[in-house]
PLY file of the C-alpha trace (Angstrom):
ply
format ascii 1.0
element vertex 196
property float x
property float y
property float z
element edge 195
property int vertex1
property int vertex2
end_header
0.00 0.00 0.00
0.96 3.26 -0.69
1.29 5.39 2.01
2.00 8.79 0.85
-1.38 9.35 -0.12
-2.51 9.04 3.57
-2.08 10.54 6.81
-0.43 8.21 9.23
-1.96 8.80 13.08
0.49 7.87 15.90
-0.38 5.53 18.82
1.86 4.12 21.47
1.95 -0.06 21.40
3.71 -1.63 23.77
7.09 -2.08 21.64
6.91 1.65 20.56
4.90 3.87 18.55
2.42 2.06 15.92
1.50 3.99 13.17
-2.42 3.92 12.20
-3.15 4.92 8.09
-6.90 6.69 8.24
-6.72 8.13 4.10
-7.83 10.94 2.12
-9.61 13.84 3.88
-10.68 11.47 7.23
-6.94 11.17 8.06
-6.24 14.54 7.89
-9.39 15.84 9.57
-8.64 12.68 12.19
-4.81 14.29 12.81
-6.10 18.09 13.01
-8.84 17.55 15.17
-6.64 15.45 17.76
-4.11 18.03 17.76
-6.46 20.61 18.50
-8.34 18.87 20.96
-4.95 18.50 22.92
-4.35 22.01 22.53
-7.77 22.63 23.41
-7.56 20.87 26.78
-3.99 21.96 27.72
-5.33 25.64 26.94
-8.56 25.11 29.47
-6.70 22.74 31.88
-4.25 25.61 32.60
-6.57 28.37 32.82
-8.60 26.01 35.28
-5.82 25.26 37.48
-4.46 29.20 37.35
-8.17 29.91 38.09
-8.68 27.49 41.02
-5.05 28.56 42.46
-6.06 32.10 42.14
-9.36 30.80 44.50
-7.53 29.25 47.00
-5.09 32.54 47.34
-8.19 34.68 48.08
-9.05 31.88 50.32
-6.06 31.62 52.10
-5.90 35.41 52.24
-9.95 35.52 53.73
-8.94 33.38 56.30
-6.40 35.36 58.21
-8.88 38.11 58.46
-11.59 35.46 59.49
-13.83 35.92 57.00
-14.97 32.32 57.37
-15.49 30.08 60.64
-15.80 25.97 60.72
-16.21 24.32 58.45
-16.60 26.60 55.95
-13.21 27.84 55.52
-11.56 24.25 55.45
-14.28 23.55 52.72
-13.06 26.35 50.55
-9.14 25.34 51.27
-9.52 21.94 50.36
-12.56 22.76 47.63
-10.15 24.77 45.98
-6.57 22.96 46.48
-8.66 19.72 44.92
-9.74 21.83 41.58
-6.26 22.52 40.98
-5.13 19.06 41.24
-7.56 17.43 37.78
-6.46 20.94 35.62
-2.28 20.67 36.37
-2.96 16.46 35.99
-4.55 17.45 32.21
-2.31 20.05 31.62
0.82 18.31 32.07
-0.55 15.45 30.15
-1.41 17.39 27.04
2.13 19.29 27.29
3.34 15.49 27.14
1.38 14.82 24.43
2.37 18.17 22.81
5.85 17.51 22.73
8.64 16.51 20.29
10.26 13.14 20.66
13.42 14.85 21.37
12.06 16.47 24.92
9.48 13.50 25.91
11.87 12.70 28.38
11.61 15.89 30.39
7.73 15.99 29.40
7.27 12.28 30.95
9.29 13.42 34.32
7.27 16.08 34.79
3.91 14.00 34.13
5.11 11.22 36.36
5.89 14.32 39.10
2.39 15.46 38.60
1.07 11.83 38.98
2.54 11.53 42.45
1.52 15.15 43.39
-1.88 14.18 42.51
-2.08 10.89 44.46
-0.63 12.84 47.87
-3.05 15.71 47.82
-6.17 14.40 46.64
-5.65 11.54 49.29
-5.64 14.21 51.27
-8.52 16.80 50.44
-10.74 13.55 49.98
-10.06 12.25 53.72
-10.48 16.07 54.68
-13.64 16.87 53.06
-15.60 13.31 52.97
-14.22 12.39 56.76
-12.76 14.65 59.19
-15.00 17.64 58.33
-18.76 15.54 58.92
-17.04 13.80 61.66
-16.19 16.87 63.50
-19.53 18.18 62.80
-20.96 15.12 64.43
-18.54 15.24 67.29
-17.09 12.46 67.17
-13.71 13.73 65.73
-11.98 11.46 68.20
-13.00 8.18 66.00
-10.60 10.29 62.75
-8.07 12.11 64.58
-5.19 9.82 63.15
-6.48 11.47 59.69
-7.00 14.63 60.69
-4.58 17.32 59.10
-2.22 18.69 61.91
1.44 20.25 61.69
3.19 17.15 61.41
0.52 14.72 60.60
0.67 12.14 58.18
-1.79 13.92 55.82
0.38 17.13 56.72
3.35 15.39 55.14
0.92 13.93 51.99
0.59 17.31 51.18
3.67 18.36 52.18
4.96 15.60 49.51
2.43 16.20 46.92
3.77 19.89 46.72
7.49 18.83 46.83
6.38 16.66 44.02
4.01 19.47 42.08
7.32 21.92 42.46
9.30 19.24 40.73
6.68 18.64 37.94
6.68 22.17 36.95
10.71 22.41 37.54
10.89 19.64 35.17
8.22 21.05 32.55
10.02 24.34 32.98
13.15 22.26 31.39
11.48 20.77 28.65
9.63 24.15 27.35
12.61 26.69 28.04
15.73 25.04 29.28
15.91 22.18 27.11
18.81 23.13 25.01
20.84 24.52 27.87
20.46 21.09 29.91
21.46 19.43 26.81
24.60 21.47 26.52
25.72 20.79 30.10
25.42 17.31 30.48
27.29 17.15 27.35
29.97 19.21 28.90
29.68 16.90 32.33
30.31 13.91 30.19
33.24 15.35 28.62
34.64 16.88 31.42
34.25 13.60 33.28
35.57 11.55 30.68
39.36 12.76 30.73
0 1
1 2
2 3
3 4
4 5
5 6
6 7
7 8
8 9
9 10
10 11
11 12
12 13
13 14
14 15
15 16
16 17
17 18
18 19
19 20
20 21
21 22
22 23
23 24
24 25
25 26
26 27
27 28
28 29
29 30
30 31
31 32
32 33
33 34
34 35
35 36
36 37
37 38
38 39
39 40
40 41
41 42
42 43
43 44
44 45
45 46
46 47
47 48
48 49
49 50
50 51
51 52
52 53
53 54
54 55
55 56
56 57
57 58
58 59
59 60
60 61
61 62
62 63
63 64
64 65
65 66
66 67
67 68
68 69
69 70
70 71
71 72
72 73
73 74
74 75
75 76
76 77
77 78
78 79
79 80
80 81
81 82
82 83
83 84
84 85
85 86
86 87
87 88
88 89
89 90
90 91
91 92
92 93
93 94
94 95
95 96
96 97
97 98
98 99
99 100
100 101
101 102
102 103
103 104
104 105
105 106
106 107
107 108
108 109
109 110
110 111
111 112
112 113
113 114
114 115
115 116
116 117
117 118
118 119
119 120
120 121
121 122
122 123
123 124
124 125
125 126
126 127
127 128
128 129
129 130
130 131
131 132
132 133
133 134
134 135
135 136
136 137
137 138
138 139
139 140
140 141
141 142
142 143
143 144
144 145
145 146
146 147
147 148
148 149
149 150
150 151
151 152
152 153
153 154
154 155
155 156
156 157
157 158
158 159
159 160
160 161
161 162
162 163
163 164
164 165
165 166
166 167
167 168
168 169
169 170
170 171
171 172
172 173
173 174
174 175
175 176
176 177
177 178
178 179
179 180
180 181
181 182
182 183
183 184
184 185
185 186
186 187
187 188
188 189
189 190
190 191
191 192
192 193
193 194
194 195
């Protein structure tokens, strides 16, 4: 078959990328549209996230003037922490899908970053928001208080991790968008240098 005619549509198979031939007009349509739908959702994910961390800032920022009492104002931190979390998951995965094959290694860090930041802090806002918060309300808070968020907790350090962990997916995206070249360029240099 003759496959100049067509447009070839990448997938990933399990021993590397398989190419898929749709023809004529549906293949190109087919390649456009899933391009743009990426875009689409990287565009939307990122203005979601920016939005919902925006939120949590005026939030945050409410609170210290005690604008909000219990529970309302731990609904609002966590409401707003957990919007952030599905937009930065999308957004990293459409700038991994958005990428050349020459940067998909700093594009897969920082989605595998962003997988782990997402695990830690919706673990997290979930146990917050579904447990703590209605058991406190029922009094019974005793029956949760190993979950409860405290300084030092172990859902303190969950999202003490899953931040560590968002600060190294956007470190690493930062590399694959801006730095890529210069990264390039010195572990060339570190090879050389430690190769005499």
């Amino acid at each position: 078959m003759d496959h100049s005619a067509v447009s070839p549509s990448v997938a990933e198979g399990k021993d590397g990328p398989v190419r898929i031939y749709i023809s004529g007009p549906l293949g190109k349509i087919f390649k456009q549209s899933m391009n743009t739908t990426i875009h689409k959702v990287g565009f939307w994910s990122g203005s979601t996230a920016f939005t919902a961390t925006i939120d949590y800032c005026i939030v945050q920022i409410l609170q210290l003037y005690d604008a909000f009492t219990y529970p309302t104002d731990e609904r609002l931190i966590y409401g707003t922490s957990l919007c952030i979390v599905i937009a930065f998951l999308l957004g990293m995965l459409a700038l991994h899908h958005t990428t050349s094959a020459d940067k998909k290694f700093w594009s897969h860090g920082a989605l595998i970053f962003t997988i782990l930041y997402a695990v830690f802090v919706t673990a997290n806002y979930v146990v917050q928001l579904a447990t703590v918060i209605p058991r406190t309300l029922k009094g019974s808070l005793n029956e949760v208080r190993i979950v409860q968020q405290t300084p030092h907790s172990l859902f303190w350090n969950f999202d003490a991790l899953g931040y560590i962990f968002m600060g190294l997916a956007t470190f690493t995206a930062i590399i694959n968008v801006t730095a890529y070249h210069y990264v390039q360029e010195k572990i060339k240099r570190g090879r050389i240098m430690y190769s005499n």
